[in-house]
C-alpha positions, 0 to 999 in steps of 0.5 A: 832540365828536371823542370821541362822532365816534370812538365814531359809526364804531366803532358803524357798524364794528360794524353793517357787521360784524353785516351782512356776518354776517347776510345775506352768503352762507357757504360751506362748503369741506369739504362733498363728501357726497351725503346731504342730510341730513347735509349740513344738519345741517352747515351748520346746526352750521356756522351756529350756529358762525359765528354765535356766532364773529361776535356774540362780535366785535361784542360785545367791540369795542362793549363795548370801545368804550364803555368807552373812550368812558365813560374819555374822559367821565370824564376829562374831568369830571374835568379841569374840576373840577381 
């Protein structure tokens, strides 16, 4: 099954990416203030923004990648019924 190998190293693609989302370090380049709190305030929107940005990624292409594995199937099945 070369199809099921394909839709194996879009998953791992997929966990290399939450990975490298969750636990990499992020910093930010335009924050130069001296409060701190409003520096936390702005990584925090930061994060949440980052965060939200990569899920939606990793959500598309897994859903993209199972729809073209679920195509595959399909067509399959199909063909050894014909």
């Amino acid at each position: 099954m070369p199809n099921l190998k394909i839709f194996a190293i879009i998953l791992f693609f997929m966990s290399v990416l939450y990975v490298g989302l969750e636990f990499l370090p992020y910093h930010s380049s335009f924050v130069q203030t001296t409060h701190v709190e409003v520096q936390e305030v702005i990584e925090t929107v930061e994060q949440q923004k980052r965060n939200t940005m990569g899920y939606t990624i990793i959500g598309y292409f897994l859903v993209v990648s199972l729809l073209l594995y679920i195509k595959i199937i399909l067509q399959r099945t199909h063909h050894k019924e014909g």
